[in-house]
PDB file of N, CA, C and O in Angstrom:
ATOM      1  N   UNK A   1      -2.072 -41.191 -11.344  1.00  0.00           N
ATOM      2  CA  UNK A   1      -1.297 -42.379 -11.690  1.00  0.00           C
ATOM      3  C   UNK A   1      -0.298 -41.983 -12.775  1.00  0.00           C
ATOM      4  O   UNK A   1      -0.628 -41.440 -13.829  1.00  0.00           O
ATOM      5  N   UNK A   2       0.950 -42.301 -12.430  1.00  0.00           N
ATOM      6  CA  UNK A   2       1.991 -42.011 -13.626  1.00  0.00           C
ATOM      7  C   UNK A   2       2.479 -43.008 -14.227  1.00  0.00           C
ATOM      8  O   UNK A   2       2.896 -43.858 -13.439  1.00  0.00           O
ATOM      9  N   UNK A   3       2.621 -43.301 -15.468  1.00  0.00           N
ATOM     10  CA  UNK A   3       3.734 -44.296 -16.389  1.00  0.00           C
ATOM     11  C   UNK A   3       4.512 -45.353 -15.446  1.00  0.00           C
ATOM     12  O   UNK A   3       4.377 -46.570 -15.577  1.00  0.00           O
ATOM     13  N   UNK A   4       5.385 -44.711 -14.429  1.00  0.00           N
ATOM     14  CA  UNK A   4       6.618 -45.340 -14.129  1.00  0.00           C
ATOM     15  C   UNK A   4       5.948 -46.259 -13.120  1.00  0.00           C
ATOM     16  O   UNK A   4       6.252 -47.449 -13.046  1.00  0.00           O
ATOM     17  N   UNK A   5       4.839 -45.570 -12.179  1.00  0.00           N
ATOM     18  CA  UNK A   5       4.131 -46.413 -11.253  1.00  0.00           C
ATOM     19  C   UNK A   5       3.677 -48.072 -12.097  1.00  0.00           C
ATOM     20  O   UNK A   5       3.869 -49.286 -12.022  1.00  0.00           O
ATOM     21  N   UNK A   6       3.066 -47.167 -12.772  1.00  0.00           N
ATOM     22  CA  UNK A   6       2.207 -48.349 -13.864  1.00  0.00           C
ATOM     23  C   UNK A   6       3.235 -49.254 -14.456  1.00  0.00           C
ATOM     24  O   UNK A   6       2.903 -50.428 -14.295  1.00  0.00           O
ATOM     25  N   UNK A   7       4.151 -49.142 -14.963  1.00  0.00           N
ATOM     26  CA  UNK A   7       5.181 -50.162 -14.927  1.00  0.00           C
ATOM     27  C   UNK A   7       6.349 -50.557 -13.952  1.00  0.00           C
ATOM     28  O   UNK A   7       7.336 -51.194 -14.320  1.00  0.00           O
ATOM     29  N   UNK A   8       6.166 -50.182 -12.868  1.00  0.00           N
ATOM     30  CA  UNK A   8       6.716 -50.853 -11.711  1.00  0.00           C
ATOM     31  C   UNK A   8       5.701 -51.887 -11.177  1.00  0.00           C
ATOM     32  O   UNK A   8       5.959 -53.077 -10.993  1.00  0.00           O
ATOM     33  N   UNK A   9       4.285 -51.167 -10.907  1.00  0.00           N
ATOM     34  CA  UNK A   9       3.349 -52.341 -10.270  1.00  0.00           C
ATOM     35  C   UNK A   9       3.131 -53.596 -11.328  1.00  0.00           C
ATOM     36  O   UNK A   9       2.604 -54.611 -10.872  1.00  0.00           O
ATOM     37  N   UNK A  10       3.565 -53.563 -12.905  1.00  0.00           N
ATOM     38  CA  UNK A  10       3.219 -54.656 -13.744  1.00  0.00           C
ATOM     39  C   UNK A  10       4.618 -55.449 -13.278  1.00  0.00           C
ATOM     40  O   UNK A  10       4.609 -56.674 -13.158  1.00  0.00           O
ATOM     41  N   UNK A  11       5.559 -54.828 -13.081  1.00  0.00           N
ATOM     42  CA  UNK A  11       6.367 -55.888 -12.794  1.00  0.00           C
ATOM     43  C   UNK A  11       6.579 -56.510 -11.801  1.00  0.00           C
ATOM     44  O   UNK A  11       6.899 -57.687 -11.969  1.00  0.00           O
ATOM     45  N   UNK A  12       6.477 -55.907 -10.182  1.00  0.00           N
ATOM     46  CA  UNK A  12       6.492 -56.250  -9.190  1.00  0.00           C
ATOM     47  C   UNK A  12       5.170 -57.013  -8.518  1.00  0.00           C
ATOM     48  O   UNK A  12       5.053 -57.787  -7.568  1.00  0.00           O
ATOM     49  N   UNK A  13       4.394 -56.525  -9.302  1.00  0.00           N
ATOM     50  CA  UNK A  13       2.935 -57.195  -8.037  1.00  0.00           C
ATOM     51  C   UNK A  13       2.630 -58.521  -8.384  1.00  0.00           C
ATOM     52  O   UNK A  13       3.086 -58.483  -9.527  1.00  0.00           O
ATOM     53  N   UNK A  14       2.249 -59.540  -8.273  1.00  0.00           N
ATOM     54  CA  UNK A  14       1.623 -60.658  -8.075  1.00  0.00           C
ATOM     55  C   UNK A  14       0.638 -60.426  -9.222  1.00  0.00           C
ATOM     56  O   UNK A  14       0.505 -59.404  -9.894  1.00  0.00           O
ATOM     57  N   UNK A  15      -0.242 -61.963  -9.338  1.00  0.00           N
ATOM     58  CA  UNK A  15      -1.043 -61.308 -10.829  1.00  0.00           C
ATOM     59  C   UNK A  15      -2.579 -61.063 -10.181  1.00  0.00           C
ATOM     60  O   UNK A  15      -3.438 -60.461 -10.826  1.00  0.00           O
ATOM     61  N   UNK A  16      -2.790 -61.518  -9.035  1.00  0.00           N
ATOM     62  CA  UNK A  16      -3.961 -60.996  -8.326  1.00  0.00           C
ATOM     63  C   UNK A  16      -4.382 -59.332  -7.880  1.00  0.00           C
ATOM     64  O   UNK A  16      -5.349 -58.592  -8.062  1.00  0.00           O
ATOM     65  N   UNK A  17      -2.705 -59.221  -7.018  1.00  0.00           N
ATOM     66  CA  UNK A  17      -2.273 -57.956  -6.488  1.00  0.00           C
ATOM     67  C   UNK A  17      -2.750 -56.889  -8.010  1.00  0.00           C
ATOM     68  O   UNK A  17      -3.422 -55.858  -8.010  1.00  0.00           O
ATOM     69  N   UNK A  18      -2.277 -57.421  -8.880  1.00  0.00           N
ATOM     70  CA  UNK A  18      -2.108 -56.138 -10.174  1.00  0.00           C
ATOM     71  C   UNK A  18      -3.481 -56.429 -10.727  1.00  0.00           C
ATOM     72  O   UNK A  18      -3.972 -55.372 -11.122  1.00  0.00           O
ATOM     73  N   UNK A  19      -4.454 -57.660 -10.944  1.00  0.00           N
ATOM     74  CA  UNK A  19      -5.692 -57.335 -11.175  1.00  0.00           C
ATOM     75  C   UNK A  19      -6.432 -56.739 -10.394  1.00  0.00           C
ATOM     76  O   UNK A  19      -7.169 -56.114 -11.156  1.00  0.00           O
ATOM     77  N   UNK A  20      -6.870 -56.407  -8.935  1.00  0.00           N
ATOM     78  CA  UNK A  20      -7.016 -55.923  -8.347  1.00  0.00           C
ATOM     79  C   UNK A  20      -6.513 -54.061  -8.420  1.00  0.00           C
ATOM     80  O   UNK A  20      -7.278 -53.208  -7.970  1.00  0.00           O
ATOM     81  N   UNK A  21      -5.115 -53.679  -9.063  1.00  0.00           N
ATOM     82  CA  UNK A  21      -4.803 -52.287  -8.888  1.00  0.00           C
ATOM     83  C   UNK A  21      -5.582 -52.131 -10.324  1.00  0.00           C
ATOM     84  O   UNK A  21      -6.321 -51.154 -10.438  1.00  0.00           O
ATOM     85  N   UNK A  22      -5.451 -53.086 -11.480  1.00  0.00           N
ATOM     86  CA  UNK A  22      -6.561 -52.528 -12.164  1.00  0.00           C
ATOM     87  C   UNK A  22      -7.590 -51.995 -12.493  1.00  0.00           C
ATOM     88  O   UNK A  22      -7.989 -50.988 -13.077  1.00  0.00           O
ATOM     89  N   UNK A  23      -8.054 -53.129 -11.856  1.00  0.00           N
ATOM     90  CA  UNK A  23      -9.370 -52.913 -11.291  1.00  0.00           C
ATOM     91  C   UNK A  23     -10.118 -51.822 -10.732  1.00  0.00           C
ATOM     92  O   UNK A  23     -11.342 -51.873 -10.611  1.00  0.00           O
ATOM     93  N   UNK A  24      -9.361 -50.752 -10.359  1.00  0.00           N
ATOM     94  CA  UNK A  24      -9.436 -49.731  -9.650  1.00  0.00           C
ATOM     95  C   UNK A  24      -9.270 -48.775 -10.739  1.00  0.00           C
ATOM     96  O   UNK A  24      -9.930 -47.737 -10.686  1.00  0.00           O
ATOM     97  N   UNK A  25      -8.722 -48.916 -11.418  1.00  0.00           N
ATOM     98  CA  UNK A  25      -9.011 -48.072 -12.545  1.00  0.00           C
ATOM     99  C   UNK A  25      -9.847 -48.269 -13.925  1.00  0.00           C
ATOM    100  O   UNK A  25      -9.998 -47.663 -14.986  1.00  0.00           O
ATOM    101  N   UNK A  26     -10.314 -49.494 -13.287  1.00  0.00           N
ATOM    102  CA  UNK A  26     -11.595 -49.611 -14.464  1.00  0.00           C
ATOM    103  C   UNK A  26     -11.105 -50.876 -15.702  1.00  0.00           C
ATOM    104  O   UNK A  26     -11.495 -51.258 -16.805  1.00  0.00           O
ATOM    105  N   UNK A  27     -10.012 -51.204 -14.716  1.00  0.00           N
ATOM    106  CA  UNK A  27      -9.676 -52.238 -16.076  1.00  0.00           C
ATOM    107  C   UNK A  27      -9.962 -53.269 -15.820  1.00  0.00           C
ATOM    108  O   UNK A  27      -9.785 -53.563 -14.638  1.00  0.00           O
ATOM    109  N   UNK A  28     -10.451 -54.190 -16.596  1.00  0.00           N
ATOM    110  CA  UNK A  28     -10.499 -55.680 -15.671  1.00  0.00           C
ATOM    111  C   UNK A  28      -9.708 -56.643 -16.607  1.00  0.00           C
ATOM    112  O   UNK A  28      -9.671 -56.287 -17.785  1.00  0.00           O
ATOM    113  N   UNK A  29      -9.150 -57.657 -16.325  1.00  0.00           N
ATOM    114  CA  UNK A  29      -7.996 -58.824 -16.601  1.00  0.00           C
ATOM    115  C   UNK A  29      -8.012 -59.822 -15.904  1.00  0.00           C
ATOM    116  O   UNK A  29      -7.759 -60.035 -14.718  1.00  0.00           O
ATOM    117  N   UNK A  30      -8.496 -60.732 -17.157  1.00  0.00           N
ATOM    118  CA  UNK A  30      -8.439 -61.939 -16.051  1.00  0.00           C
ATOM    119  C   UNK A  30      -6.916 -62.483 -15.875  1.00  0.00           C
ATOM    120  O   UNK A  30      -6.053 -61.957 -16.578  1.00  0.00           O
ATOM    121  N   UNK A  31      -6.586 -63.407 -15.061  1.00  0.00           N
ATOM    122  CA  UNK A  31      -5.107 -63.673 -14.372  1.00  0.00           C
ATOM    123  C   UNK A  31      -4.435 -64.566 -15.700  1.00  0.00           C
ATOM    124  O   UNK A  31      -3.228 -64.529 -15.937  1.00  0.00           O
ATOM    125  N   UNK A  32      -5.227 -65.218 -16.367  1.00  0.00           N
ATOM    126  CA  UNK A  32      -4.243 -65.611 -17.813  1.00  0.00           C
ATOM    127  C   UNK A  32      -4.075 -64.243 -18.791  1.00  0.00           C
ATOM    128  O   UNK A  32      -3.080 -64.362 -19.506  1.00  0.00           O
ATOM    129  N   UNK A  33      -4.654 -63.231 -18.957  1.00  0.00           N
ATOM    130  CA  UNK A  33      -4.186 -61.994 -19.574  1.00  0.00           C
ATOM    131  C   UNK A  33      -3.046 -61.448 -18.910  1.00  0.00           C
ATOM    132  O   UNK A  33      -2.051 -61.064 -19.524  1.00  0.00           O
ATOM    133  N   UNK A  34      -3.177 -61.401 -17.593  1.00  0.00           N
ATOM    134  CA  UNK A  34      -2.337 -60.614 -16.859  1.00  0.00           C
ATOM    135  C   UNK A  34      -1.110 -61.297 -17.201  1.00  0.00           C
ATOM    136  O   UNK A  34      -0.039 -60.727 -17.409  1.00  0.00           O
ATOM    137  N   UNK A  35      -1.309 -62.520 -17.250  1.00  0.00           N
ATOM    138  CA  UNK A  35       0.566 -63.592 -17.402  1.00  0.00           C
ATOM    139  C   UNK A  35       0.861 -63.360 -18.650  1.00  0.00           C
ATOM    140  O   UNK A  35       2.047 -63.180 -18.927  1.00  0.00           O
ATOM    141  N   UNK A  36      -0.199 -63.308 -19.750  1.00  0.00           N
ATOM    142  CA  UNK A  36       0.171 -62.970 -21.167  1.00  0.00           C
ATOM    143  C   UNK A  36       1.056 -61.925 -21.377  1.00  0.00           C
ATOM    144  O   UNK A  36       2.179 -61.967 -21.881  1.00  0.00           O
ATOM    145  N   UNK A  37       0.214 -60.652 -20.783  1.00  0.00           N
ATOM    146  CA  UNK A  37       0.599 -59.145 -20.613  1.00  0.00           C
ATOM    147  C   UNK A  37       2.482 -59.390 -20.308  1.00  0.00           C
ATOM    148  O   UNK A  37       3.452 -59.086 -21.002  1.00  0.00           O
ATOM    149  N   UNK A  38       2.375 -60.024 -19.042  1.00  0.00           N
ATOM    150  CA  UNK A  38       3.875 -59.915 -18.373  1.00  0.00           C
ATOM    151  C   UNK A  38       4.527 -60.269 -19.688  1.00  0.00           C
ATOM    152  O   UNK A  38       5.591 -59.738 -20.009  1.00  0.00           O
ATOM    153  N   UNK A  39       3.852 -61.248 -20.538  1.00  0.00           N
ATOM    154  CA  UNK A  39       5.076 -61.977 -21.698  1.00  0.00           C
ATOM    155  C   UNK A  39       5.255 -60.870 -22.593  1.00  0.00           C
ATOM    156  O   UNK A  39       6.402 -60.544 -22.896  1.00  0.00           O
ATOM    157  N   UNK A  40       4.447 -60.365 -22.969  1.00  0.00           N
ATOM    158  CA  UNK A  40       4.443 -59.197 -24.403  1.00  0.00           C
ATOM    159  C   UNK A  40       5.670 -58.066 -23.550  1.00  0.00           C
ATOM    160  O   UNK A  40       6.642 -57.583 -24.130  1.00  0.00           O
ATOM    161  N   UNK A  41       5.341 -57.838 -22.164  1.00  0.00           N
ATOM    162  CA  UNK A  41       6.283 -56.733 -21.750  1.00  0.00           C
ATOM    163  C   UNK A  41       7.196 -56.679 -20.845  1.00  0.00           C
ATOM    164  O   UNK A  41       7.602 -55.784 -20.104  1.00  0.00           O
ATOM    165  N   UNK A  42       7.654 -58.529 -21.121  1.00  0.00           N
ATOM    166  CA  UNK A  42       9.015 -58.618 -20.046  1.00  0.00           C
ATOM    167  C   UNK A  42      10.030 -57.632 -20.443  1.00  0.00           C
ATOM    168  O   UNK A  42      10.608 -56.902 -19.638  1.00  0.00           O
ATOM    169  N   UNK A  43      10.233 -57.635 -21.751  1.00  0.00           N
ATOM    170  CA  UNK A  43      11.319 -56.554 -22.241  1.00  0.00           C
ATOM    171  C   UNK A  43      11.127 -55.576 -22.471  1.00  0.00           C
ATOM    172  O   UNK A  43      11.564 -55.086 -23.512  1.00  0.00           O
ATOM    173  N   UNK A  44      10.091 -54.594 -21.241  1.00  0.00           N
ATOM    174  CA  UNK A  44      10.198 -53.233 -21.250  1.00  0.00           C
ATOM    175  C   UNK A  44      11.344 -52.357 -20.338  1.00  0.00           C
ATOM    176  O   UNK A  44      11.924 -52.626 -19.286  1.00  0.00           O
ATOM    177  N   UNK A  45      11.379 -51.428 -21.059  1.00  0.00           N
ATOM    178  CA  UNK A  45      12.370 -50.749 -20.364  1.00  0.00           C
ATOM    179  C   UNK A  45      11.796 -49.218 -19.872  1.00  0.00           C
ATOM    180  O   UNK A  45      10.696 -48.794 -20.227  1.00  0.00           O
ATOM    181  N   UNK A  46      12.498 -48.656 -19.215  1.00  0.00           N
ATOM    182  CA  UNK A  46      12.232 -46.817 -18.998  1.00  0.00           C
ATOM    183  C   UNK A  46      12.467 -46.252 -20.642  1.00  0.00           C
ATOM    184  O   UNK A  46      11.803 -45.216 -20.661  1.00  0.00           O
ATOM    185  N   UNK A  47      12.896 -46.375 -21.598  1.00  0.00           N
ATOM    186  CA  UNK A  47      12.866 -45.838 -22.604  1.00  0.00           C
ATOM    187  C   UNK A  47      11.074 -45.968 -23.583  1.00  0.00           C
ATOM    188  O   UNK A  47      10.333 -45.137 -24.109  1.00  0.00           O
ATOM    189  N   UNK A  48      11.042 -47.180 -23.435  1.00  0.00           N
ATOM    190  CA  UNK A  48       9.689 -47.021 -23.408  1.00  0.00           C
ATOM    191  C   UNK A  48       8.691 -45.636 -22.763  1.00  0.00           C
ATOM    192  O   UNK A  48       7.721 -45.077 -23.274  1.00  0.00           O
ATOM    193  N   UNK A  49       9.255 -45.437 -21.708  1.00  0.00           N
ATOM    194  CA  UNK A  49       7.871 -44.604 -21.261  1.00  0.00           C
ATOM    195  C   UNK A  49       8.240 -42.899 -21.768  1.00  0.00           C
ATOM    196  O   UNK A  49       7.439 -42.022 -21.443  1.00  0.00           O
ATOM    197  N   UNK A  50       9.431 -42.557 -22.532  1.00  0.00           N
ATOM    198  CA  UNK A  50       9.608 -41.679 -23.497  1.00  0.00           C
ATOM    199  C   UNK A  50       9.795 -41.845 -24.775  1.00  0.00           C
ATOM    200  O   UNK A  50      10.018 -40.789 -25.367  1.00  0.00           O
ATOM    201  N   UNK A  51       9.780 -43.297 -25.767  1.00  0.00           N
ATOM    202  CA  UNK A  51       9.814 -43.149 -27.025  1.00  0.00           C
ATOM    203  C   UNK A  51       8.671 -43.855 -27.246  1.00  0.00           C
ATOM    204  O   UNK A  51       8.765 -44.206 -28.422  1.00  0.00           O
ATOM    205  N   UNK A  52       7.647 -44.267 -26.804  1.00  0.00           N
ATOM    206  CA  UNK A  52       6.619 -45.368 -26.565  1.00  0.00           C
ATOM    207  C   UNK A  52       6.449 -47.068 -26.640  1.00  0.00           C
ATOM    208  O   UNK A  52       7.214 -48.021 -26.783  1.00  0.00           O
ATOM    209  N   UNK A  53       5.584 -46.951 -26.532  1.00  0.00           N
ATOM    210  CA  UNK A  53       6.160 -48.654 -26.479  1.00  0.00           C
ATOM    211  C   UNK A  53       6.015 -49.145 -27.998  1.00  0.00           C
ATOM    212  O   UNK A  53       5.108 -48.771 -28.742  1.00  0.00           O
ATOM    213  N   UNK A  54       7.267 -50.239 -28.435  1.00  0.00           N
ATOM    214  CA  UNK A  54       7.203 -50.496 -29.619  1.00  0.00           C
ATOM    215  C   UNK A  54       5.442 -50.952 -30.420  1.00  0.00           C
ATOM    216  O   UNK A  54       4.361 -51.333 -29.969  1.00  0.00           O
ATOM    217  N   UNK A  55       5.787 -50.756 -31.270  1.00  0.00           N
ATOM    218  CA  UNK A  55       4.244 -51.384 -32.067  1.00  0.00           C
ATOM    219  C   UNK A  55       4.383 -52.554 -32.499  1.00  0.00           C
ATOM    220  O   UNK A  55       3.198 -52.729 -32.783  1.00  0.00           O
ATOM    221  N   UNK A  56       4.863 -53.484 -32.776  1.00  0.00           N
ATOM    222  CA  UNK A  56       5.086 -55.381 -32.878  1.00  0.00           C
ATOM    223  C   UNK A  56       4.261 -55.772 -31.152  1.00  0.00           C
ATOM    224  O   UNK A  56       3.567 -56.772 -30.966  1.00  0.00           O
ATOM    225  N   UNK A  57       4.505 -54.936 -30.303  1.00  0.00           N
ATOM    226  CA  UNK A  57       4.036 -55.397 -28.514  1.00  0.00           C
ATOM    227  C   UNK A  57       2.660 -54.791 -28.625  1.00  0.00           C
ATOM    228  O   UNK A  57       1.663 -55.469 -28.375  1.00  0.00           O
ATOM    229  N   UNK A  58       2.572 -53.326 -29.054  1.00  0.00           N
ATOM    230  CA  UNK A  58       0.992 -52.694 -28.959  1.00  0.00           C
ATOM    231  C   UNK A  58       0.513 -54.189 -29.868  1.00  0.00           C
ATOM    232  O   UNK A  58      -0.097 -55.038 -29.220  1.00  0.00           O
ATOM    233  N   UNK A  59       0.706 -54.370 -30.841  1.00  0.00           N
ATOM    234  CA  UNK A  59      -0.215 -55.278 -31.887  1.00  0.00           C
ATOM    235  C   UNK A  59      -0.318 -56.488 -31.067  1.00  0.00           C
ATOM    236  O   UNK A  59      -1.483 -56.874 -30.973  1.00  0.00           O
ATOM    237  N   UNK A  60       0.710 -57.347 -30.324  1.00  0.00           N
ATOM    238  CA  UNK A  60       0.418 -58.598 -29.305  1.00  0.00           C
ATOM    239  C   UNK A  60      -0.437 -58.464 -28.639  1.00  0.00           C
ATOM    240  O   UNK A  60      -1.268 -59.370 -28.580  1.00  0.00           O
ATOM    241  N   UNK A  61      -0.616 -57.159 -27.779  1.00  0.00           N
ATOM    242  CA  UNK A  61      -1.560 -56.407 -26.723  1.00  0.00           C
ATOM    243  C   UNK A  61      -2.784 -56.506 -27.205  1.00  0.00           C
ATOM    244  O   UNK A  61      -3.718 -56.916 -26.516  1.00  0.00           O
ATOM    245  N   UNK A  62      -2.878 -56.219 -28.167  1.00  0.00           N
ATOM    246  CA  UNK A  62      -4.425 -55.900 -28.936  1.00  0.00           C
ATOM    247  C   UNK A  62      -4.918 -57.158 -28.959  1.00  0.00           C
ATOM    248  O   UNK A  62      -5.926 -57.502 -28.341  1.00  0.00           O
ATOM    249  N   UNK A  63      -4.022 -58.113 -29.884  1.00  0.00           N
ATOM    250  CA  UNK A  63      -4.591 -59.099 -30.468  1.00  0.00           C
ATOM    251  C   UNK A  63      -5.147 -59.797 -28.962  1.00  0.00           C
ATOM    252  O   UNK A  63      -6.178 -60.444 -29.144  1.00  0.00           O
ATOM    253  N   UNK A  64      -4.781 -59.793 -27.861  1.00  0.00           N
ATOM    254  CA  UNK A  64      -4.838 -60.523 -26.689  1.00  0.00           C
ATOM    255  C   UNK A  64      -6.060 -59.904 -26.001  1.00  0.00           C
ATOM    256  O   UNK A  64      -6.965 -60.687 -25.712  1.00  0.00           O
ATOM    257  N   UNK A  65      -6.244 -58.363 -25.641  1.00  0.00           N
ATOM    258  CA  UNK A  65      -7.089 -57.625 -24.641  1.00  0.00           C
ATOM    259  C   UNK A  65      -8.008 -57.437 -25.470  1.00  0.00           C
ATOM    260  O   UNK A  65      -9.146 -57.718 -25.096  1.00  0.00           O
ATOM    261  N   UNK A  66      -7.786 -56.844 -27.004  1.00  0.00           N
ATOM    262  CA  UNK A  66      -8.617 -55.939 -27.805  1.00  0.00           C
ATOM    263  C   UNK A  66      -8.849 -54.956 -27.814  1.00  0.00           C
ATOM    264  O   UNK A  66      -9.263 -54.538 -26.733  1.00  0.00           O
ATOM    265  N   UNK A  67      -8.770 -54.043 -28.840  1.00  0.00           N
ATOM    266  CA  UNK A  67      -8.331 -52.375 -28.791  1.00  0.00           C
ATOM    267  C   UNK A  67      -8.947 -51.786 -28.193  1.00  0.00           C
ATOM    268  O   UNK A  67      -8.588 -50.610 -28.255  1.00  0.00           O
ATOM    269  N   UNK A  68     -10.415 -52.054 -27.086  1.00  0.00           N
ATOM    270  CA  UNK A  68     -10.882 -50.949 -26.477  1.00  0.00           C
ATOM    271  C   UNK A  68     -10.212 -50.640 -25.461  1.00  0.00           C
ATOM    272  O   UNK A  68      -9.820 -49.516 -25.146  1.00  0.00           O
ATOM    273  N   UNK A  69     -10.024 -51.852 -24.793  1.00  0.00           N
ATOM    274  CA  UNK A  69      -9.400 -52.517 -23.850  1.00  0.00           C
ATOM    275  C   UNK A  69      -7.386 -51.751 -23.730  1.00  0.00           C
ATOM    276  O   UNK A  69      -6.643 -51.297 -22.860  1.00  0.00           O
ATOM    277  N   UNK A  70      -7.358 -51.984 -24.900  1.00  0.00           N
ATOM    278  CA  UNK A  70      -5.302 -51.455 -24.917  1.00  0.00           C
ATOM    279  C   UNK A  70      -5.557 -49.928 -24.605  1.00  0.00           C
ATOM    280  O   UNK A  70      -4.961 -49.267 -23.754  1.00  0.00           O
ATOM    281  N   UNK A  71      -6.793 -49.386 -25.657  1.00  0.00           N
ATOM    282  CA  UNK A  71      -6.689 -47.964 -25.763  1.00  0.00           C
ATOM    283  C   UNK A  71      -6.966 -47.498 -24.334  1.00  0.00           C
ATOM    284  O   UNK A  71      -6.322 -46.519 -23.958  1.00  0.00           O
ATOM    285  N   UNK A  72      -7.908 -48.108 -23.408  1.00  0.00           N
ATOM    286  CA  UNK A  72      -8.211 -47.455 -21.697  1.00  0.00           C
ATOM    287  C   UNK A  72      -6.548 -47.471 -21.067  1.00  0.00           C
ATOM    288  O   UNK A  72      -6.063 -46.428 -20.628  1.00  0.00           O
ATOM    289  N   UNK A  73      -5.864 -48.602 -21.082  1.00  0.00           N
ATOM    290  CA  UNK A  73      -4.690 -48.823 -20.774  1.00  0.00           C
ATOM    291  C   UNK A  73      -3.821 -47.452 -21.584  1.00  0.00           C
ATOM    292  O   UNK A  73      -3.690 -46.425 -20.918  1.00  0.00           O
ATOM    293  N   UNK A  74      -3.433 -47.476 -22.561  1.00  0.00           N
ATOM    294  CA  UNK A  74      -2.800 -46.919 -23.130  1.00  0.00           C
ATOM    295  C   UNK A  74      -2.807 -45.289 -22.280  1.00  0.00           C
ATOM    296  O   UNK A  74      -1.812 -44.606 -22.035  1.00  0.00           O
ATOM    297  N   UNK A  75      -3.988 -45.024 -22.009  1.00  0.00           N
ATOM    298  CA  UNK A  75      -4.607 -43.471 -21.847  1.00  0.00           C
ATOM    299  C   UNK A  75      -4.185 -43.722 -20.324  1.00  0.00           C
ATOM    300  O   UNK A  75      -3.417 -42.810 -20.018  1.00  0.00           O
ATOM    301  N   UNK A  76      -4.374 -44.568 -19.278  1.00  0.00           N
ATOM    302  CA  UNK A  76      -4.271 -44.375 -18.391  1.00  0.00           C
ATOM    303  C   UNK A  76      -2.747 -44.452 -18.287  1.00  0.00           C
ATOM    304  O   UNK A  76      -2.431 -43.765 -17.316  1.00  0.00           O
ATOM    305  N   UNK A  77      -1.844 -44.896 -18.764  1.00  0.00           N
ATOM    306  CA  UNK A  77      -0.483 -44.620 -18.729  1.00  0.00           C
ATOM    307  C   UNK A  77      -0.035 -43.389 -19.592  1.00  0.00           C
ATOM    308  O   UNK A  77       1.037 -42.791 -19.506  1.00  0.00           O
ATOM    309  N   UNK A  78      -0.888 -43.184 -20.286  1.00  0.00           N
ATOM    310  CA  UNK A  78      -0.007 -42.143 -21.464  1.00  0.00           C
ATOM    311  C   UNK A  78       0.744 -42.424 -22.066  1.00  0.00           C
ATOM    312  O   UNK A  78       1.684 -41.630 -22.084  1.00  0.00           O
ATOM    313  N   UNK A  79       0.845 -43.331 -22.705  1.00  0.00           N
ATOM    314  CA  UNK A  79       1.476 -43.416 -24.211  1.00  0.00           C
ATOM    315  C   UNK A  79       0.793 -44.103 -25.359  1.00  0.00           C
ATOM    316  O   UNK A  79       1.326 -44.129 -26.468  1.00  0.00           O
TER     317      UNK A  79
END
C-alpha cells in the first residue's frame, strides 16, 4: 500500500467503501470518524505526502481517533 493510493481511496470512496478498505488493514472507523477524517483532510494535497502532513490536522486526528489509532494510520501510509 502506498501514500498516494491511501489518499486517493480517502477521497474518492464512499464512507462504507473506505471503512471496509480499512478494515483490511486493521483499522477500524466508524462512518462518523470517517466523515470527520474527510473534514480534518479536505485540504490535503500531494505535497503533503513529501513534507508531511501539517501538525494543527495530526492534532484534530488524534483528538478524534486517538494516538494509537493515528499512529497505525500514520505507519501504514508513511508519514
Amino acid at each position: 500500500m502506498n501514500k498516494l493510493e491511501w489518499f486517493e481511496n480517502f477521497q474518492s470512496m464512499d464512507d462504507r467503501a473506505l471503512q471496509k478498505f480499512a478494515k483490511k488493514e486493521d483499522l477500524k472507523f466508524s462512518i462518523e470518524e470517517i466523515q470527520q477524517l474527510r473534514l480534518i483532510f479536505q485540504n490535503a494535497s500531494l505535497t503533503w505526502l513529501f513534507s508531511g502532513i501539517p501538525a494543527a490536522e495530526l492534532k484534530k486526528a488524534e483528538s478524534l481517533i486517538g494516538e494509537k489509532r493515528l499512529k497505525k494510520l500514520r505507519k501504514i501510509i508513511g508519514v
